[in-house]
VEXDREN-2710 file (C-alpha; in Angstrom, 1 decimal):
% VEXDREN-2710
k/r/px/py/pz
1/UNK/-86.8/-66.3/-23.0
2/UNK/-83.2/-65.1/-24.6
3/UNK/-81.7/-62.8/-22.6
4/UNK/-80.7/-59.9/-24.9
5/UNK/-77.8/-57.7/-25.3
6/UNK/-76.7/-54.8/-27.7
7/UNK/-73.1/-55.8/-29.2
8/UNK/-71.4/-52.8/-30.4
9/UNK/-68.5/-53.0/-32.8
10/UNK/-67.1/-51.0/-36.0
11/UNK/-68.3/-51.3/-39.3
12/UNK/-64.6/-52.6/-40.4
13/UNK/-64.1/-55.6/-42.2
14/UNK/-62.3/-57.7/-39.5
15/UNK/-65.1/-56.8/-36.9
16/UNK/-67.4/-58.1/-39.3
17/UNK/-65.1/-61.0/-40.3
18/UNK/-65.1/-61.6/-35.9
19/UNK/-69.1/-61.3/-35.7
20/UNK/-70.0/-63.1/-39.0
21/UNK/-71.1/-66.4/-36.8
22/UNK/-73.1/-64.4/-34.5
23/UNK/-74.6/-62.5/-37.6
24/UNK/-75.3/-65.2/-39.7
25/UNK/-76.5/-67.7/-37.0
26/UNK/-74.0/-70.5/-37.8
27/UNK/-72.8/-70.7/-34.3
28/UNK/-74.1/-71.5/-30.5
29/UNK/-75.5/-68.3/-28.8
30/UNK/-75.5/-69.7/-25.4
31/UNK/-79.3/-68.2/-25.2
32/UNK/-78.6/-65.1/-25.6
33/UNK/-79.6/-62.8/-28.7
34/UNK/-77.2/-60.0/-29.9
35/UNK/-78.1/-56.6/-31.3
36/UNK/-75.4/-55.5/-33.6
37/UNK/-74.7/-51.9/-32.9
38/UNK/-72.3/-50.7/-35.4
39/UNK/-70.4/-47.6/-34.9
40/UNK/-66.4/-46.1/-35.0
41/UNK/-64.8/-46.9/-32.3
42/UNK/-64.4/-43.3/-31.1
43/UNK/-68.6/-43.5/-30.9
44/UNK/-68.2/-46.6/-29.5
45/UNK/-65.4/-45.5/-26.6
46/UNK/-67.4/-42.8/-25.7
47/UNK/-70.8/-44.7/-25.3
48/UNK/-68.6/-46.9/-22.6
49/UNK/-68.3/-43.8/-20.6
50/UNK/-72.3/-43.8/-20.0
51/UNK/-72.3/-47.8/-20.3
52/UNK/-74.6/-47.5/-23.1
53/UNK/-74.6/-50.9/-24.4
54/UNK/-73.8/-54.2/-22.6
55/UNK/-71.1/-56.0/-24.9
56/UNK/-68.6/-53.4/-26.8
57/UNK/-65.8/-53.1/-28.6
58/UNK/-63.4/-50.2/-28.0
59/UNK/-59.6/-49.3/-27.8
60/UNK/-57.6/-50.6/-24.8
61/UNK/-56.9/-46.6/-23.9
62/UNK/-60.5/-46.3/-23.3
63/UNK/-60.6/-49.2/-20.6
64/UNK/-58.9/-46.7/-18.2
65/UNK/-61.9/-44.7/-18.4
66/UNK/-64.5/-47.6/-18.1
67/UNK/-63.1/-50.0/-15.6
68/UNK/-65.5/-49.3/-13.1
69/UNK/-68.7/-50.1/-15.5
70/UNK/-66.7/-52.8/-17.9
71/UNK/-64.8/-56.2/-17.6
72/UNK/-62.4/-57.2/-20.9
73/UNK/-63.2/-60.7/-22.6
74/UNK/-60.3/-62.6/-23.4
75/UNK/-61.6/-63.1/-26.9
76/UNK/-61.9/-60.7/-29.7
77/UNK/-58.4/-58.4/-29.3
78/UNK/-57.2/-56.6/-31.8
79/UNK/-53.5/-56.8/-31.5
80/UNK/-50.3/-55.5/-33.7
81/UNK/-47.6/-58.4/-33.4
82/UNK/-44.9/-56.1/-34.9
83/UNK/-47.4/-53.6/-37.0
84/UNK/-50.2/-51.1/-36.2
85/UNK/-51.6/-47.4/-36.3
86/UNK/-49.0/-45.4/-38.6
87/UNK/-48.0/-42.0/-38.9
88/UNK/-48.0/-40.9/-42.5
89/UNK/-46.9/-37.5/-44.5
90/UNK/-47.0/-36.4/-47.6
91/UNK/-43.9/-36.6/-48.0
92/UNK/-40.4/-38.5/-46.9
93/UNK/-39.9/-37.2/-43.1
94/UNK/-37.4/-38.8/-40.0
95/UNK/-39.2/-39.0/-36.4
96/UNK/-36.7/-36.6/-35.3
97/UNK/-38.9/-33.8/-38.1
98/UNK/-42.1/-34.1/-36.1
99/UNK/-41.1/-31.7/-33.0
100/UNK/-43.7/-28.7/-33.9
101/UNK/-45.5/-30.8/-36.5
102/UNK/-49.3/-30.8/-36.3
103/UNK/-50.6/-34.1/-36.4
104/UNK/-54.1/-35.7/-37.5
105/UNK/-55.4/-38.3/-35.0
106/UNK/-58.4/-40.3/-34.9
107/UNK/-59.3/-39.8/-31.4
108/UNK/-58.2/-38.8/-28.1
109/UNK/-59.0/-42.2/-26.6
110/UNK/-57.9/-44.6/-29.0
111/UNK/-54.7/-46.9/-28.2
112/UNK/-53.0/-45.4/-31.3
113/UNK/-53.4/-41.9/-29.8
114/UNK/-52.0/-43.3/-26.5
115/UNK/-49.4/-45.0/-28.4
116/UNK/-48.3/-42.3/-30.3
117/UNK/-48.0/-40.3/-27.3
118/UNK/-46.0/-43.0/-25.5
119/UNK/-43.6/-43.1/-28.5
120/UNK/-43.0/-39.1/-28.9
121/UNK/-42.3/-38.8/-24.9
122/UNK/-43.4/-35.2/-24.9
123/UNK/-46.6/-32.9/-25.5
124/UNK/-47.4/-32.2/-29.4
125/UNK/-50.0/-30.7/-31.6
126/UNK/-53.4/-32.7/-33.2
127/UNK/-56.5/-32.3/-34.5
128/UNK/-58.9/-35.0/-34.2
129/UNK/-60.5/-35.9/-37.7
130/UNK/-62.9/-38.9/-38.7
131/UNK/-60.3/-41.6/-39.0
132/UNK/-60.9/-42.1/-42.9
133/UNK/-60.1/-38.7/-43.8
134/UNK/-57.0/-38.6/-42.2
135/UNK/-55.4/-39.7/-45.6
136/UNK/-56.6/-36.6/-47.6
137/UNK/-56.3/-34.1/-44.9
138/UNK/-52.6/-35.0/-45.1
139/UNK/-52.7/-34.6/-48.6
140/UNK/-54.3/-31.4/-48.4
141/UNK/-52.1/-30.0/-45.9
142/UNK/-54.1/-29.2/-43.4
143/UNK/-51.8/-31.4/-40.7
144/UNK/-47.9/-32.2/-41.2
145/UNK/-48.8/-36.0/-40.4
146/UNK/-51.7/-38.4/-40.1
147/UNK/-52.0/-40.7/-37.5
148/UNK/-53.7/-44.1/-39.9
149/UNK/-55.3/-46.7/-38.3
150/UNK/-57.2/-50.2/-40.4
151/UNK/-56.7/-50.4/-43.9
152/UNK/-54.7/-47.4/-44.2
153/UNK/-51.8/-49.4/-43.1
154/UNK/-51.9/-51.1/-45.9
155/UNK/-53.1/-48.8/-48.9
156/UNK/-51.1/-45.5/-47.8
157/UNK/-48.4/-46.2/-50.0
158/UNK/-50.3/-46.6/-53.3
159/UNK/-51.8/-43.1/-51.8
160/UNK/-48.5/-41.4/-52.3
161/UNK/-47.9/-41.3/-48.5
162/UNK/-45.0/-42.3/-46.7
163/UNK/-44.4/-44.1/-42.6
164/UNK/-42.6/-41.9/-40.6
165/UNK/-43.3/-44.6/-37.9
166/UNK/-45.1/-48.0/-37.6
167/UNK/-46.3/-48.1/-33.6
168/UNK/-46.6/-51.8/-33.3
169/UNK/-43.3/-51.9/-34.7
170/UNK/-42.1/-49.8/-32.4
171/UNK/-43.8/-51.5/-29.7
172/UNK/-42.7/-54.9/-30.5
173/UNK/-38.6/-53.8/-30.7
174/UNK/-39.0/-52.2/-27.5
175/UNK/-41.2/-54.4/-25.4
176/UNK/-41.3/-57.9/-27.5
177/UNK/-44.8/-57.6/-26.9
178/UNK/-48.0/-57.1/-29.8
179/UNK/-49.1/-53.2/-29.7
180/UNK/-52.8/-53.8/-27.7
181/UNK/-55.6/-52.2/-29.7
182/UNK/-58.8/-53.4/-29.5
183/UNK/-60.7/-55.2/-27.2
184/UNK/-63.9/-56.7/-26.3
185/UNK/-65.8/-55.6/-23.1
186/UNK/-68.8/-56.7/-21.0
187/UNK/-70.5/-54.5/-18.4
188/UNK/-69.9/-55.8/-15.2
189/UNK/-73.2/-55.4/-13.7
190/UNK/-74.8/-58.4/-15.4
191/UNK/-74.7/-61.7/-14.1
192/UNK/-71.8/-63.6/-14.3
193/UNK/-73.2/-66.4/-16.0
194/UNK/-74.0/-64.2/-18.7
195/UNK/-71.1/-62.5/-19.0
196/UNK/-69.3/-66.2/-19.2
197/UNK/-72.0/-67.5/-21.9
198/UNK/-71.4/-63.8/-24.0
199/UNK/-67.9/-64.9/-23.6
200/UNK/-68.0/-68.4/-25.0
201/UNK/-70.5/-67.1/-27.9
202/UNK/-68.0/-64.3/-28.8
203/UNK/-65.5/-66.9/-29.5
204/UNK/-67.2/-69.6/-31.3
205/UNK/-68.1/-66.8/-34.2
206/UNK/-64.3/-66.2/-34.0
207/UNK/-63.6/-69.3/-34.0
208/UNK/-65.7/-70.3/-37.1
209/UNK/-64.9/-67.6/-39.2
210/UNK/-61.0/-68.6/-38.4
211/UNK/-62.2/-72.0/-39.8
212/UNK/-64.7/-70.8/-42.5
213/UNK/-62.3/-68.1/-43.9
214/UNK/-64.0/-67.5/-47.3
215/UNK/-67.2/-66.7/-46.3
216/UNK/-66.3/-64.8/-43.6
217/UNK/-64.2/-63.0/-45.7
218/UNK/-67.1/-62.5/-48.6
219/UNK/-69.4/-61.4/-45.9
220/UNK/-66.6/-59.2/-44.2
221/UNK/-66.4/-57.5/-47.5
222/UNK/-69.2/-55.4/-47.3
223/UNK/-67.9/-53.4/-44.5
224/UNK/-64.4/-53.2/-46.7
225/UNK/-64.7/-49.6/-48.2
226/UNK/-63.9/-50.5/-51.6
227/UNK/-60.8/-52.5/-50.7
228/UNK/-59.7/-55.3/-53.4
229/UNK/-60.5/-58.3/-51.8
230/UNK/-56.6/-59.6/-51.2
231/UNK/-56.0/-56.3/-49.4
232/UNK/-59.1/-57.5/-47.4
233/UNK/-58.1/-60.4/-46.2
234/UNK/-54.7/-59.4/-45.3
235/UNK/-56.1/-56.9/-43.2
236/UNK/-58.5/-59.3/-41.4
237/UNK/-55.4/-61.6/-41.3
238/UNK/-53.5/-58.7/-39.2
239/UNK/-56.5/-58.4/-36.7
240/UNK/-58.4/-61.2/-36.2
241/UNK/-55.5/-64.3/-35.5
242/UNK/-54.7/-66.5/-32.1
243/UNK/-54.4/-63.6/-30.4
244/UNK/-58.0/-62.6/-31.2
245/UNK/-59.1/-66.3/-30.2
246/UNK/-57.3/-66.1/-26.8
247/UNK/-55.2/-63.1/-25.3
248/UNK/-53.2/-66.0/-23.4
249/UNK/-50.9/-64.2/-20.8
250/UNK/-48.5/-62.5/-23.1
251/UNK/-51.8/-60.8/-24.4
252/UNK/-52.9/-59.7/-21.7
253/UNK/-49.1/-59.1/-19.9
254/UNK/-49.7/-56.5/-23.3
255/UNK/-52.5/-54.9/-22.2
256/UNK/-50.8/-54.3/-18.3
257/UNK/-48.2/-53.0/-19.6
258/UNK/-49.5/-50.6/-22.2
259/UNK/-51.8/-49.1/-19.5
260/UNK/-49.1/-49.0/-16.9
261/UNK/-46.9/-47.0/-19.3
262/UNK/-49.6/-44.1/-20.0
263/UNK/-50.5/-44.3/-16.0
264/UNK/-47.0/-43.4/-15.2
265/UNK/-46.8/-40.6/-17.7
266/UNK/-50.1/-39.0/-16.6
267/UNK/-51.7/-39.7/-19.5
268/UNK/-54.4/-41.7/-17.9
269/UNK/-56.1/-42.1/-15.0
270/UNK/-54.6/-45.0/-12.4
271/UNK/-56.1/-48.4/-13.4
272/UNK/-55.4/-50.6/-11.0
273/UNK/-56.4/-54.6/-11.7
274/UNK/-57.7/-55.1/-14.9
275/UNK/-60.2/-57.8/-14.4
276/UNK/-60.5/-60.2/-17.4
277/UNK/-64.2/-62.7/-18.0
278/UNK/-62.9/-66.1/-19.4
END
């Protein structure tokens, strides 16, 4: 008998670019059967808190409230190598205009949250908002800036917005490091040779959507809220790469470090060592 396990991860085209071997059933799944839960990540970070389901996806700032109930697989990152979660306004502004400013945000316990307040050094104003209507909010004028994360990165500009900052840019300059996002997680109280075979069946459907790009892409593109399909696989090109394959120790040297920075600001709880599952 398969053992079974609920997978949760966002309804976003690179997620479903990731899972589209698992979905499909074009790859190895080591015995087990996976229930795709899909949800936004802020659902899906707060489920982790109750350990709801036994694989997840959710951001990196989340881990330092889950360590205790989740281990991180070294496949499936989402990492910004010198790009990731933007702040936005309606119009042209400097960083040094956003003392006072009130800013949209997609969650408290998302990395770009913790990135964001990593980069401004000091408390600030938000209002968390469902991350795809951070956009027209801004527009609106019901916040100063948005805080964008996925494809906004890359269609905010053909919505008349303009970067005040790119994090992962940010990040990159000042560390040399990719921004850490995303990851994937495992609970910790199944048995380790589960956890290894969820592991090795995580990243064969990475693998083979890497290596079977164009239907991955087509069946990522139901998940792609009307995006052209070049904008589509750009974006999946951004999020699921080598790094997604295998942190590799810069990856996860990424993730310490990230963590260790919002520990030592008090933004999060003390982590201690982050245990990684092969």
């Amino acid at each position: 008998m398969n053992d079974r396990l609920q997978l949760g991860h966002s309804p976003d085209s690179d997620d479903a670019f990731m899972f589209y071997g698992l979905a499909e059933h074009k790859v190895d799944s080591e015995g087990l059967e996976f229930d795709h839960v899909l949800r936004d990540i802020q659902t899906l970070n707060d489920w982790a808190r109750d350990g709801k389901l036994e694989c997840t996806a959710i951001s990196v700032h989340a881990y330092a409230y889950v360590r205790d109930r989740y281990a991180i697989l070294t496949h499936g990152a989402s990492m910004g190598d010198g790009y990731g979660p933007m702040l936005v306004a309606s119009k042209p502004m400097e960083p040094s205009q956003l003392a006072g400013a009130k800013i949209g945000v997609p969650g408290k316990l998302t990395s770009a949250f913790l990135a964001l307040s990593l980069y401004l050094d000091e408390p600030f104003e938000y209002v968390v908002m469902p991350f795809d209507t951070i956009q027209d909010e801004v527009h609106a004028g019901t916040v100063d800036a948005g805080l964008i994360i996925h494809e906004g990165q890359l269609t905010h500009k053909a919505e008349g917005l303009h970067a005040v900052v790119d994090l992962g840019a940010w990040w990159k300059h000042d560390t040399g490091l990719p921004l850490p996002l995303g990851i994937n997680t495992i609970r910790r109280d199944l048995p380790l040779d589960v956890q290894q075979r969820a592991s090795r069946a995580l990243k064969a459907s990475i693998v083979y959507g890497l290596n079977n790009r164009q239907p991955a892409l087509q069946h990522a593109m139901q998940f792609a809220r009307d995006m052209e399909t070049a904008t589509a696989d750009k974006f999946v090109g951004m999020y699921v790469n080598d790094w997604t394959v295998e942190l590799g120790e810069r990856g996860k040297e990424s993730i310490r470090l990230f963590l260790s920075r919002g520990e030592e600001r008090g933004l999060i709880p003390a982590v201690g060592e982050i245990e990684f599952v092969e």
